[in-house]
N, CA, C and O atoms as CSV, one atom per row, in Angstrom:
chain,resi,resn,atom,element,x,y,z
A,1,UNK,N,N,75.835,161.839,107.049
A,1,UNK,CA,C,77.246,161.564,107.327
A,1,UNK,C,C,78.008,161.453,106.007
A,1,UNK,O,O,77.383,161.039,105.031
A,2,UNK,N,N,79.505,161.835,105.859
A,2,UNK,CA,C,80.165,161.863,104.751
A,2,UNK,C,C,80.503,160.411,104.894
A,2,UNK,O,O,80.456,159.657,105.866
A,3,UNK,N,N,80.893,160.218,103.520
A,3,UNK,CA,C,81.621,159.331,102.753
A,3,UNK,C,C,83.176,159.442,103.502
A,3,UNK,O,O,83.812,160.494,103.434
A,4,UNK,N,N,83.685,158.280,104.192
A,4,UNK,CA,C,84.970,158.181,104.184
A,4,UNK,C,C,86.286,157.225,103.594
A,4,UNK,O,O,86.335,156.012,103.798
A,5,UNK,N,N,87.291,157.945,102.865
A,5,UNK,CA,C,88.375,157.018,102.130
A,5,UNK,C,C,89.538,156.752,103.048
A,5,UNK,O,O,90.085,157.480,103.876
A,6,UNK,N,N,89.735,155.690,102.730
A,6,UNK,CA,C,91.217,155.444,103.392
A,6,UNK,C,C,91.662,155.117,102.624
A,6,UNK,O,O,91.083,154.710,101.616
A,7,UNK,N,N,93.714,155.191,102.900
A,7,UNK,CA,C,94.601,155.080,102.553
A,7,UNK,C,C,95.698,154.546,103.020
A,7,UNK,O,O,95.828,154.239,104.205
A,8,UNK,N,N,96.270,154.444,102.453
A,8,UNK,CA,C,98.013,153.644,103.002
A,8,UNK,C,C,99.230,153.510,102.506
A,8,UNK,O,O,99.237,153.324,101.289
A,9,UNK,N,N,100.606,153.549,103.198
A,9,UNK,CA,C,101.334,152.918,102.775
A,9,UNK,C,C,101.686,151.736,101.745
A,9,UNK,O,O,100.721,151.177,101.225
A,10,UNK,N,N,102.449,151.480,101.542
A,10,UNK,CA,C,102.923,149.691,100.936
A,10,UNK,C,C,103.258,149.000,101.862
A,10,UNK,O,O,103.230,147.862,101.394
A,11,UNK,N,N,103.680,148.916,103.289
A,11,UNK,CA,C,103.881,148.352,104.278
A,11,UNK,C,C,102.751,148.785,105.363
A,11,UNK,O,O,103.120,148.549,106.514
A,12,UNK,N,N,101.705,149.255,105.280
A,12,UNK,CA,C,101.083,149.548,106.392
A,12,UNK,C,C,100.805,149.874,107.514
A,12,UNK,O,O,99.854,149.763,108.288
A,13,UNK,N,N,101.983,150.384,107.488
A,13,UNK,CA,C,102.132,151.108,109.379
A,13,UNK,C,C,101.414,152.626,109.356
A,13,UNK,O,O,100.782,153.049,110.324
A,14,UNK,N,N,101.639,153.538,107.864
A,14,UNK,CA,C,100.867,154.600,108.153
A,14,UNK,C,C,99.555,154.607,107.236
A,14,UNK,O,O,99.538,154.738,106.012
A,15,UNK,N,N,98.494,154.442,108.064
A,15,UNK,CA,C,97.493,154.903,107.681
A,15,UNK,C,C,96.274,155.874,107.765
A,15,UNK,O,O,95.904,156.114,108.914
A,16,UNK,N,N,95.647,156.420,106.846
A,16,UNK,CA,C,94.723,157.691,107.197
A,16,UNK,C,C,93.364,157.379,106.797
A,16,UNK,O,O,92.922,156.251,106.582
A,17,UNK,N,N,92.644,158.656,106.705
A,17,UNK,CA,C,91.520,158.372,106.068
A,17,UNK,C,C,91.120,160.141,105.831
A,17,UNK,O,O,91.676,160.935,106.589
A,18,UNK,N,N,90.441,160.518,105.082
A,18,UNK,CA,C,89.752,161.516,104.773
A,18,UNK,C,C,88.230,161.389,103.974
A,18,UNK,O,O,87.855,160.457,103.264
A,19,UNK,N,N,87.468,162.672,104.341
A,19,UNK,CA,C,86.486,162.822,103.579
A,19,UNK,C,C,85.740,163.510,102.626
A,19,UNK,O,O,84.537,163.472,102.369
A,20,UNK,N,N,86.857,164.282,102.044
A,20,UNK,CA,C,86.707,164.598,101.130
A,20,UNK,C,C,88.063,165.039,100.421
A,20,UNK,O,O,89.202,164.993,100.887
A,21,UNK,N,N,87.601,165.519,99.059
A,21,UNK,CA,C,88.723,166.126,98.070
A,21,UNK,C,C,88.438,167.382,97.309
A,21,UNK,O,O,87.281,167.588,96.944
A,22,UNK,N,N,89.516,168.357,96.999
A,22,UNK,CA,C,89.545,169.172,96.643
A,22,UNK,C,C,89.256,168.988,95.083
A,22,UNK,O,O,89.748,167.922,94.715
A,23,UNK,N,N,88.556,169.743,93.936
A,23,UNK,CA,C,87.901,169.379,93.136
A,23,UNK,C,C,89.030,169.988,91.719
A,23,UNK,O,O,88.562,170.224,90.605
A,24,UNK,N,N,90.641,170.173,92.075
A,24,UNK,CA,C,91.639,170.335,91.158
A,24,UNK,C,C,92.740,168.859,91.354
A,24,UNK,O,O,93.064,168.682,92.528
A,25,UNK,N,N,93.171,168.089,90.603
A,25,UNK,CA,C,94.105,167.359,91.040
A,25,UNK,C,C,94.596,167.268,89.356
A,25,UNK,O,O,94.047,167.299,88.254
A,26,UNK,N,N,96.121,167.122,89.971
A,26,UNK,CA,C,96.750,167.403,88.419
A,26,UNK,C,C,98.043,165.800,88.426
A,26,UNK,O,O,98.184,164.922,89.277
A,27,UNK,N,N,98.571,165.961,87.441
A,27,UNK,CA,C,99.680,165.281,87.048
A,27,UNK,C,C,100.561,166.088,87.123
A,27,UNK,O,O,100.289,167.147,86.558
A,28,UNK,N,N,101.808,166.022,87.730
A,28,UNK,CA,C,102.947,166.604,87.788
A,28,UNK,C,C,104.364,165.735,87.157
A,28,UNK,O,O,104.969,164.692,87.404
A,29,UNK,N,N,104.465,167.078,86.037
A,29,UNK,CA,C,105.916,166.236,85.803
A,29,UNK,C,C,107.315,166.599,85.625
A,29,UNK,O,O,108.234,166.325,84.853
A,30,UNK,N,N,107.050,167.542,86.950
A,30,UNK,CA,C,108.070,168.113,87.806
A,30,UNK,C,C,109.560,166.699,88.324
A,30,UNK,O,O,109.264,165.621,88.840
A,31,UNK,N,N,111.116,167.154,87.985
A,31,UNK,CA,C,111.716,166.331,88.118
A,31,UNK,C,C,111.933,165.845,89.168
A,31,UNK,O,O,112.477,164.754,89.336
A,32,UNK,N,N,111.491,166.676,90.127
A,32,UNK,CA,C,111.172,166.135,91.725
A,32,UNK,C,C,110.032,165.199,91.586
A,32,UNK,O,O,110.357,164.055,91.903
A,33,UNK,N,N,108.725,165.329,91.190
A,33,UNK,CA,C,107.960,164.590,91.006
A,33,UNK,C,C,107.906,163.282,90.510
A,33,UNK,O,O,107.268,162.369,91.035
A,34,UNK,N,N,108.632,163.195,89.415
A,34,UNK,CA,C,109.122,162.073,89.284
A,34,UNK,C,C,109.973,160.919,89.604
A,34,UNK,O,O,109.908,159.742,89.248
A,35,UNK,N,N,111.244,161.909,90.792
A,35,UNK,CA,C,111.913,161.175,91.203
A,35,UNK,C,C,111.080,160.689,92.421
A,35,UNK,O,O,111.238,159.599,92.970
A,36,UNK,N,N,110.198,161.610,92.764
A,36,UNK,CA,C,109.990,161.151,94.712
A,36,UNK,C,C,108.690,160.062,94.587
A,36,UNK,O,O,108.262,159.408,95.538
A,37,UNK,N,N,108.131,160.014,93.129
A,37,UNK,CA,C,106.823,158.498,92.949
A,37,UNK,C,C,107.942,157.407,92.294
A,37,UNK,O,O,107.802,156.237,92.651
A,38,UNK,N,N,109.227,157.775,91.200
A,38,UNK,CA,C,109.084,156.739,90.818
A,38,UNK,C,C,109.147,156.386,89.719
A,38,UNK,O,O,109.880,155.450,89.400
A,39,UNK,N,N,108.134,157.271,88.549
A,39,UNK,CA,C,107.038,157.438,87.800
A,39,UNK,C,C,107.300,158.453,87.072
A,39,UNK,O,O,108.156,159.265,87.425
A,40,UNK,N,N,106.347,158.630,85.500
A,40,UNK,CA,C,106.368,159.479,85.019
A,40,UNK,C,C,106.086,160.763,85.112
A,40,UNK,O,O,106.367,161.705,84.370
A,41,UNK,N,N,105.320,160.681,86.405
A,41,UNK,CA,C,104.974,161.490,87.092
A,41,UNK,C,C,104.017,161.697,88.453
A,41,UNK,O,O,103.038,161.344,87.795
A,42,UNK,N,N,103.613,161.882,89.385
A,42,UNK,CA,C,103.145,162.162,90.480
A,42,UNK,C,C,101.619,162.698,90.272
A,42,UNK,O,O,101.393,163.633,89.504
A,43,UNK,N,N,100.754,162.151,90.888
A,43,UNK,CA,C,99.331,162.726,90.985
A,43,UNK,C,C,99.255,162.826,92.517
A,43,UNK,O,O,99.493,161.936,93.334
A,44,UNK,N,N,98.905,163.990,92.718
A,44,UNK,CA,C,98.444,164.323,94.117
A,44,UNK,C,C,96.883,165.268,94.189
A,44,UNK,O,O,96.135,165.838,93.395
A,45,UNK,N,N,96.962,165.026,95.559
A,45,UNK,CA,C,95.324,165.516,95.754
A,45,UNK,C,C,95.217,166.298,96.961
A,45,UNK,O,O,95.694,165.721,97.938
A,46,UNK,N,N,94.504,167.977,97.287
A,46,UNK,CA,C,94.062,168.080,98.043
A,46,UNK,C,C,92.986,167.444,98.890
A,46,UNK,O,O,92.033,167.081,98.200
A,47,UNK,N,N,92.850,167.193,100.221
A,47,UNK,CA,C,91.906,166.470,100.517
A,47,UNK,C,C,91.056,167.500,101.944
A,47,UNK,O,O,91.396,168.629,102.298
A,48,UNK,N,N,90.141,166.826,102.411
A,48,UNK,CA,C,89.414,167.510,103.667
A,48,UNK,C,C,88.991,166.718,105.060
A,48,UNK,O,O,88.270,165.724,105.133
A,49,UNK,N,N,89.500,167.278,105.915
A,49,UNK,CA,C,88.994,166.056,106.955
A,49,UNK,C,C,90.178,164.856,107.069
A,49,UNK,O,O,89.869,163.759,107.534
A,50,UNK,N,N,91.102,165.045,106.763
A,50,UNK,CA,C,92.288,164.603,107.080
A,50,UNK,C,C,92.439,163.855,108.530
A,50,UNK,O,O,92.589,164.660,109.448
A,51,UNK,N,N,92.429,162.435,108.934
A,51,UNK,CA,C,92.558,162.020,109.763
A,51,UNK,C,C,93.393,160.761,109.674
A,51,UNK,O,O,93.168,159.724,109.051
A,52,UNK,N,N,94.781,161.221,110.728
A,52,UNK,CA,C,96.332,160.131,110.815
A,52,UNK,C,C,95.299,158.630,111.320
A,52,UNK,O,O,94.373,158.996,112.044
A,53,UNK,N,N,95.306,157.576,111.149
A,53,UNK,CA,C,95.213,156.649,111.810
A,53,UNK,C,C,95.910,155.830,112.658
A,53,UNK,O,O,95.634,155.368,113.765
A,54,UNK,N,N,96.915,155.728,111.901
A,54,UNK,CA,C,98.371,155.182,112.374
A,54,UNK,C,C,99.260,155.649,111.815
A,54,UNK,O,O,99.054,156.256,110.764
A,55,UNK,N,N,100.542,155.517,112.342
A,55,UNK,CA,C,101.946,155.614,111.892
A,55,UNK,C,C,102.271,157.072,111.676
A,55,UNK,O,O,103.197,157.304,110.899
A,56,UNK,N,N,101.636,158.120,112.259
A,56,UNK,CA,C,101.910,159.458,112.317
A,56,UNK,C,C,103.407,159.755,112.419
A,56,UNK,O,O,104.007,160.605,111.761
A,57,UNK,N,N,103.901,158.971,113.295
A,57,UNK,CA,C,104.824,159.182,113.568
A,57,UNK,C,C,106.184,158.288,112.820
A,57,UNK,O,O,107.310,158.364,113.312
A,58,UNK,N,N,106.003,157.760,112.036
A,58,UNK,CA,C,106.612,156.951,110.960
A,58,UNK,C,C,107.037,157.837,109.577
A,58,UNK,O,O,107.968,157.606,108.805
A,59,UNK,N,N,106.118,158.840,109.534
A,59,UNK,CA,C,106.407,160.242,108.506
A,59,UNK,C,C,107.595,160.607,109.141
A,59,UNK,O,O,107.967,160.810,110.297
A,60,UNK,N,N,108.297,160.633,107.495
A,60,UNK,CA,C,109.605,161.403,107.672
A,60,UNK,C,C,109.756,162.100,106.523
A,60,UNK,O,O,109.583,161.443,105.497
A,61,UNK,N,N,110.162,163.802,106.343
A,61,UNK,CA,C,109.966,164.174,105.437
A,61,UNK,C,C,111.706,164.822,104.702
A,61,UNK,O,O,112.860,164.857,105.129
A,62,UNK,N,N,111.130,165.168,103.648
A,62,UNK,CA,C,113.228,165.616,102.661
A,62,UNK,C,C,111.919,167.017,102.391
A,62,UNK,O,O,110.695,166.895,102.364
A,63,UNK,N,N,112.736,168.240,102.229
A,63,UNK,CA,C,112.086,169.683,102.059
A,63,UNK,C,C,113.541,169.626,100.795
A,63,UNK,O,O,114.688,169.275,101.071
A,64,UNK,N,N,113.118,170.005,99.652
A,64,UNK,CA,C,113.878,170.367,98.701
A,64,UNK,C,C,114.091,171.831,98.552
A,64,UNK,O,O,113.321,172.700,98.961
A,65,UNK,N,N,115.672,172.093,97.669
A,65,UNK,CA,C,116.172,173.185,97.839
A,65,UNK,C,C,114.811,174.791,97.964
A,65,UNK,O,O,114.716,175.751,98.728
A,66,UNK,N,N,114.060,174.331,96.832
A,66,UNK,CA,C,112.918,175.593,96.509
A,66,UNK,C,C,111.445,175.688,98.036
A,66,UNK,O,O,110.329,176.187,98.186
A,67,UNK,N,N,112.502,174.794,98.885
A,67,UNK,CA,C,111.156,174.537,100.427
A,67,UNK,C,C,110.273,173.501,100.142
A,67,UNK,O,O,110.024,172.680,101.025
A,68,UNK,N,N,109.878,173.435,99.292
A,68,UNK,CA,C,108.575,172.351,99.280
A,68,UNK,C,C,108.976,170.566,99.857
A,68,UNK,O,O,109.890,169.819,99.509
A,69,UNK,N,N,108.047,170.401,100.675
A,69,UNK,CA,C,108.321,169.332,101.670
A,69,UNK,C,C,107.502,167.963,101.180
A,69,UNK,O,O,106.273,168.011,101.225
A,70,UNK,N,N,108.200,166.650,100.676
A,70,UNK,CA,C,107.942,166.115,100.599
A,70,UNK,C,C,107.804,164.584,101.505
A,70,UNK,O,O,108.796,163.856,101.545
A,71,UNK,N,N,106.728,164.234,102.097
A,71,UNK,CA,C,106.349,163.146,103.339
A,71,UNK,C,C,106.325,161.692,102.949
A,71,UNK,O,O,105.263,161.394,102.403
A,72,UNK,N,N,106.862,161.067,103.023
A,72,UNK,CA,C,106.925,159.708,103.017
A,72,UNK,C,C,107.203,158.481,104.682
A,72,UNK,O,O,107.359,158.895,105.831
A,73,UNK,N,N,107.185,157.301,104.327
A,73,UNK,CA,C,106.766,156.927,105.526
A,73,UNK,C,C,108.337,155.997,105.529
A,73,UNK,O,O,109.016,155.542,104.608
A,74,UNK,N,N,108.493,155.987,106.965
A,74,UNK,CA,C,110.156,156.008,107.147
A,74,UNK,C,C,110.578,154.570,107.171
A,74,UNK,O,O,111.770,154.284,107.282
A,75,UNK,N,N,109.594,153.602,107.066
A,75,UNK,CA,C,109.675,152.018,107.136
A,75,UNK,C,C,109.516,151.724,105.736
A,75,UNK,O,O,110.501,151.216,105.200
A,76,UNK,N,N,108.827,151.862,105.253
A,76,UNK,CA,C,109.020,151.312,103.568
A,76,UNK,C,C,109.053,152.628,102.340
A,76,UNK,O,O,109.102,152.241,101.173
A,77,UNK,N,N,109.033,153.779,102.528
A,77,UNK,CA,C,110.022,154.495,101.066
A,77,UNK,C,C,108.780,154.738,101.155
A,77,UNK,O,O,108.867,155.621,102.008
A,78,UNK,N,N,107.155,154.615,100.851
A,78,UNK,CA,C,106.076,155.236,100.533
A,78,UNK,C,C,106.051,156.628,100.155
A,78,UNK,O,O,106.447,157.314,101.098
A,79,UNK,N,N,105.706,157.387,99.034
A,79,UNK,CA,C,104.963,158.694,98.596
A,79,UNK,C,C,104.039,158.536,99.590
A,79,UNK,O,O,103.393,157.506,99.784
A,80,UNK,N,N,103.967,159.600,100.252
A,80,UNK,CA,C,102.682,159.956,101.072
A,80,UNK,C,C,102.645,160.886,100.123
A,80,UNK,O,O,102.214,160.490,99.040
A,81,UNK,N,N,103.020,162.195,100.209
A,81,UNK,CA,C,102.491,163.583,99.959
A,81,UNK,C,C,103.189,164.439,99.477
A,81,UNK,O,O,104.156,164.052,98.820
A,82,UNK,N,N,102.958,165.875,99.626
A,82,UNK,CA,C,103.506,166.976,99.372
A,82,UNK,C,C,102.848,168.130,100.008
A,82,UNK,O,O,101.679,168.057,100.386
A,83,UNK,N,N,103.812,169.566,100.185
A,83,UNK,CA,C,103.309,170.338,100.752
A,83,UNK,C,C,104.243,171.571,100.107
A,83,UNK,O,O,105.466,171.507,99.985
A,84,UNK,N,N,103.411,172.698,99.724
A,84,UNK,CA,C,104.255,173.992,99.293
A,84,UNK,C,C,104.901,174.877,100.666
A,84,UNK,O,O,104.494,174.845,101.828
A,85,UNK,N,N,105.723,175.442,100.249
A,85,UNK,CA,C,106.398,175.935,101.172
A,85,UNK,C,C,105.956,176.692,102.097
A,85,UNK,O,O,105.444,177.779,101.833
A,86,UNK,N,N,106.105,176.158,103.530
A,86,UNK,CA,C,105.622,177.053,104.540
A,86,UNK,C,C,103.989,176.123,105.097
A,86,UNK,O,O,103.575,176.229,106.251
A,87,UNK,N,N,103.457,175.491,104.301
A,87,UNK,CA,C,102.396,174.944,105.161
A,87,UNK,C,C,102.354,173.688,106.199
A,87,UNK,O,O,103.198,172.796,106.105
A,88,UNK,N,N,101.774,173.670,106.765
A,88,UNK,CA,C,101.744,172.226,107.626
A,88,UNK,C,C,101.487,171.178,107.511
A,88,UNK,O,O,101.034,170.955,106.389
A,89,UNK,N,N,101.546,170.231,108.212
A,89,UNK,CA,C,101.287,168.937,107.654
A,89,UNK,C,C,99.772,168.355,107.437
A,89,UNK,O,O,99.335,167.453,106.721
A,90,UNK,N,N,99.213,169.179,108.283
A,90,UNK,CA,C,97.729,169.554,108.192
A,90,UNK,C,C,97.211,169.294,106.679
A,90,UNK,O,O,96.402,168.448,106.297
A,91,UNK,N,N,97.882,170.227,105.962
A,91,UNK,CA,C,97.511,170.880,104.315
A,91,UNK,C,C,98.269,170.117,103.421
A,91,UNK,O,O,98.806,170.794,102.544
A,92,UNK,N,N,98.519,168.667,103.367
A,92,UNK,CA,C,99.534,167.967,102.962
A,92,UNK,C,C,98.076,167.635,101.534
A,92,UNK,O,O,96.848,167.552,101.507
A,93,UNK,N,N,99.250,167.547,100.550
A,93,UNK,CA,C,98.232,166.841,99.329
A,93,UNK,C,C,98.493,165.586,99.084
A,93,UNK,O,O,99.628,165.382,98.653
A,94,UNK,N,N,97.785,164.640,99.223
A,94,UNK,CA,C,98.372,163.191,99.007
A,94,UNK,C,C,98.286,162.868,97.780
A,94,UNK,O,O,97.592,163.274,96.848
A,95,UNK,N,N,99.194,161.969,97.903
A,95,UNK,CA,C,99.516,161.242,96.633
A,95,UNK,C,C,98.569,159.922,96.251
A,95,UNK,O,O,98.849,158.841,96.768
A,96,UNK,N,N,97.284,160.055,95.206
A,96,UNK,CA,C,96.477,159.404,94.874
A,96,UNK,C,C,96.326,158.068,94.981
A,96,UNK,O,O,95.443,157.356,95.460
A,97,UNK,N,N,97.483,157.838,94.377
A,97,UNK,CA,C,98.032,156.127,94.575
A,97,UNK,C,C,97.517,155.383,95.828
A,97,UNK,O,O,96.833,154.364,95.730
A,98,UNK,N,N,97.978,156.094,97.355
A,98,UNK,CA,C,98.216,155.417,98.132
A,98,UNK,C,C,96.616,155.594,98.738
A,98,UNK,O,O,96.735,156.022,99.886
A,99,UNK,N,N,95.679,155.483,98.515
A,99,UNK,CA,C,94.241,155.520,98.750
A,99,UNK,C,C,93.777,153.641,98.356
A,99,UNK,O,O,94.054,153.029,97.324
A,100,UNK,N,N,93.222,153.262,99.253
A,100,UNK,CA,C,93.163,152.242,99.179
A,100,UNK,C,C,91.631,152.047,98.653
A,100,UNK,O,O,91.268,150.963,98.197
A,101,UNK,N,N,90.969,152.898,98.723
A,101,UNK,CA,C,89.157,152.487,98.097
A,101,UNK,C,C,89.342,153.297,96.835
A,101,UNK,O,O,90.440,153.844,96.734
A,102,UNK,N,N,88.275,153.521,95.624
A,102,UNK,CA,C,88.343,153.767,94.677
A,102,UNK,C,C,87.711,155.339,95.525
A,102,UNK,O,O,87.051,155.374,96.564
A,103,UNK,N,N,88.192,156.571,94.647
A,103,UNK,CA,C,87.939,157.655,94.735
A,103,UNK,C,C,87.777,158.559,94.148
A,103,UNK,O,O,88.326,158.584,93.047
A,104,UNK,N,N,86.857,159.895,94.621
A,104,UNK,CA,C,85.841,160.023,93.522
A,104,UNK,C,C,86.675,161.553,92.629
A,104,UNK,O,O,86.173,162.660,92.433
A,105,UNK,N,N,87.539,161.239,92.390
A,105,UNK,CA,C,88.688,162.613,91.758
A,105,UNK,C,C,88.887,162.053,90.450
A,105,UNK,O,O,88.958,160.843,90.231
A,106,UNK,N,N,89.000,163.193,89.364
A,106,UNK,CA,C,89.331,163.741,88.274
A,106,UNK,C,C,90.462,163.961,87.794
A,106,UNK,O,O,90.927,164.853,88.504
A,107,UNK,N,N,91.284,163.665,86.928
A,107,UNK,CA,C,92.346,164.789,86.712
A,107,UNK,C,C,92.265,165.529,85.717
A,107,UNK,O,O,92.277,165.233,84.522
A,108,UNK,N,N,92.175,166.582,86.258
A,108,UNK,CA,C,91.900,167.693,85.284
A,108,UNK,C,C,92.900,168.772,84.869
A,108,UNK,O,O,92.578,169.940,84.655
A,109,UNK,N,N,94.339,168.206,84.757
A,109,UNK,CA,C,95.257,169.065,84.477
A,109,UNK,C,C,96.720,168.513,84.265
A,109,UNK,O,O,97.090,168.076,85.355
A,110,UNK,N,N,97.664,168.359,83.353
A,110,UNK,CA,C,98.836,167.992,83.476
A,110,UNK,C,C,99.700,169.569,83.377
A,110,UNK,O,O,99.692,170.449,82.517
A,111,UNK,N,N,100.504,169.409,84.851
A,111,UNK,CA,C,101.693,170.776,84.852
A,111,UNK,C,C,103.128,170.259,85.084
A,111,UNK,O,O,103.492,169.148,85.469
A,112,UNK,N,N,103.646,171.042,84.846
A,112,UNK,CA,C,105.070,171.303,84.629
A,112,UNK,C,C,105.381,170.402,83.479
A,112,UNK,O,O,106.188,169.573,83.898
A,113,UNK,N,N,105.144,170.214,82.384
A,113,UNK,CA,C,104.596,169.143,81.485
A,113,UNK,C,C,106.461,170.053,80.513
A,113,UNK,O,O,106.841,169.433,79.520
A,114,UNK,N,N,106.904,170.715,80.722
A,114,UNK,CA,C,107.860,171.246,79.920
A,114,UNK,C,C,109.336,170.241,80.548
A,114,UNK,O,O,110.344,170.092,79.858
A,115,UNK,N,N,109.146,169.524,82.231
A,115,UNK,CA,C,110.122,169.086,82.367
A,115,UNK,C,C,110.139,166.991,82.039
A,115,UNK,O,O,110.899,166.023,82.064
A,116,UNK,N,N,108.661,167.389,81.754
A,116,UNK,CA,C,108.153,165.735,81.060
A,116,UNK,C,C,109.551,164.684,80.881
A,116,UNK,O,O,110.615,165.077,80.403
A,117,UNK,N,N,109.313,163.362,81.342
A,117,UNK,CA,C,110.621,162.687,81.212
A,117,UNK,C,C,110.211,162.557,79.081
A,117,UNK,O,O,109.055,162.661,78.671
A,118,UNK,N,N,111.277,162.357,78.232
A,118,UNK,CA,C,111.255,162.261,77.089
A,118,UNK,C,C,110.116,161.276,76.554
A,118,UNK,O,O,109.199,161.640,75.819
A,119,UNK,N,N,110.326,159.830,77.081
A,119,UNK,CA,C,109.036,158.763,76.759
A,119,UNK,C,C,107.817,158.472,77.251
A,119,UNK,O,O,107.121,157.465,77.124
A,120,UNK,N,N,107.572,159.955,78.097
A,120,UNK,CA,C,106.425,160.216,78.993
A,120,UNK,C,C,105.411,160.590,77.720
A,120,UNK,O,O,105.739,161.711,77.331
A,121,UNK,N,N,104.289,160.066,76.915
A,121,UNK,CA,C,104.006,160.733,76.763
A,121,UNK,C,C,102.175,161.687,76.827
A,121,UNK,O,O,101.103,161.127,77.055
A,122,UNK,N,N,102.354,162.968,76.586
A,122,UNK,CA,C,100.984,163.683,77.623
A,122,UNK,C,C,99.701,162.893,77.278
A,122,UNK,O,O,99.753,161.814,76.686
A,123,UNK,N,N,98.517,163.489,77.683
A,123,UNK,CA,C,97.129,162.699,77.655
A,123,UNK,C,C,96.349,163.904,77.207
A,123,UNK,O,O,95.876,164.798,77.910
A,124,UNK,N,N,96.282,163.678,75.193
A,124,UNK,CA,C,95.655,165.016,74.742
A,124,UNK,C,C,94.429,165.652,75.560
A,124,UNK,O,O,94.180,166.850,75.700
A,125,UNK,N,N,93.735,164.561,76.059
A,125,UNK,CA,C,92.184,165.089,76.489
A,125,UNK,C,C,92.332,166.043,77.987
A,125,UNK,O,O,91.464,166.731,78.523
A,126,UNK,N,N,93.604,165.826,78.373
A,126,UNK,CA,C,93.485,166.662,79.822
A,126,UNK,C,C,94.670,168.282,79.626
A,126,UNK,O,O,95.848,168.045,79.360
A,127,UNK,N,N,94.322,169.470,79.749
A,127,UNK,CA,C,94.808,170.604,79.487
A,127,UNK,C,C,96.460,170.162,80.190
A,127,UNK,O,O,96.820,169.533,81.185
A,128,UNK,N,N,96.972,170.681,79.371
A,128,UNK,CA,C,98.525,171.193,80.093
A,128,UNK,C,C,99.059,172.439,79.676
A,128,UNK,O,O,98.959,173.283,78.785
A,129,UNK,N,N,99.809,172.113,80.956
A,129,UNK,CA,C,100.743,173.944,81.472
A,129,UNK,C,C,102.559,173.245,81.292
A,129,UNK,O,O,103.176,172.228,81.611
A,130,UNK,N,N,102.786,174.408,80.659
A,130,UNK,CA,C,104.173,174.072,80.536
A,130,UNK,C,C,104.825,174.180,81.953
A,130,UNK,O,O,105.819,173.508,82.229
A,131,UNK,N,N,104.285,174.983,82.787
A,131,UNK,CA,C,104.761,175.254,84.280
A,131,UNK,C,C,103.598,175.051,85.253
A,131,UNK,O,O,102.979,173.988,85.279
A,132,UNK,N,N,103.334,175.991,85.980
A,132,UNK,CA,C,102.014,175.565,87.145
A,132,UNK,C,C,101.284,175.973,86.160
A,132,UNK,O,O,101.539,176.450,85.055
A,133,UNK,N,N,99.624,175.521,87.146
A,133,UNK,CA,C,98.424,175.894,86.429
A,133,UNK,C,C,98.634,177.832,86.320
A,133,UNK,O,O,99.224,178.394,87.243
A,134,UNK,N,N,98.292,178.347,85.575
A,134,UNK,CA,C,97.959,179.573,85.440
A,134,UNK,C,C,96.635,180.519,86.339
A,134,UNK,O,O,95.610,180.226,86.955
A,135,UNK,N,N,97.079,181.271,86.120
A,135,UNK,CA,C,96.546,182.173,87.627
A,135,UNK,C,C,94.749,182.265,87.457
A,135,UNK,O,O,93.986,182.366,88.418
A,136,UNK,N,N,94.381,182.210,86.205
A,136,UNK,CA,C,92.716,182.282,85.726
A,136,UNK,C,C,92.207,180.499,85.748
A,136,UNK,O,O,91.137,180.081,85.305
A,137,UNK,N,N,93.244,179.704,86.354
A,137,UNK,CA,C,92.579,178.276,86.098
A,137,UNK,C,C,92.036,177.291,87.390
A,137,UNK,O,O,91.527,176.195,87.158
């Protein structure tokens, strides 16, 4: 049997769980990214086995001008996620933070690192892309 993580909100009405993760997770410091954590920037994660527990229905999402849909939970402001344009909520990448057990992901990449807030500053040991990861990475 797999290993399962859960996650949550800051108010706790939506919660999930998954069992696994996709083995790329980056730092984004995309100005959307920053505005929709908060933060200097946003870490999100593909995951597998994606299962709503509660508050499915508490997701409410803003789709910005370029499509990409960002999910948060409609009672307390929470980063849930993100999703590129056109996929479902199915294929949502969550936002690391809101994982409530320790989990077993890497970051192995800082992108869009060209729109970096000014006093952000990068983490020599992890590669960056001035824009997305590049097509060989």
């Amino acid at each position: 049997m797999s290993e399962e993580f859960k996650g949550s909100c800051l108010c706790g009405n939506v919660r999930f769980s998954v069992h696994g993760f996709h083995n790329k997770a980056a730092n984004c410091h995309c100005s959307m990214c920053r505005k929709f954590h908060g933060a200097a920037f946003g870490t999100l994660v593909g995951v597998q086995g994606l299962r709503w527990l509660s508050g499915k229905d508490e997701l409410k999402e803003f789709v910005a001008s370029n499509g990409t849909t960002r999910t948060f939970c409609s009672h307390c402001g929470s980063s849930i996620g993100f999703r590129v344009k056109g996929e479902p909520l199915e294929n949502i990448e969550l936002a690391i933070s809101t994982f409530d057990d320790n989990i077993p992901v890497n970051i192995d990449a800082q992108i869009y690192t060209d729109y970096k807030a000014n006093w952000c500053e990068l983490q020599p040991e992890i590669i960056a892309y001035p824009e997305g990861r590049t097509s060989n990475s």
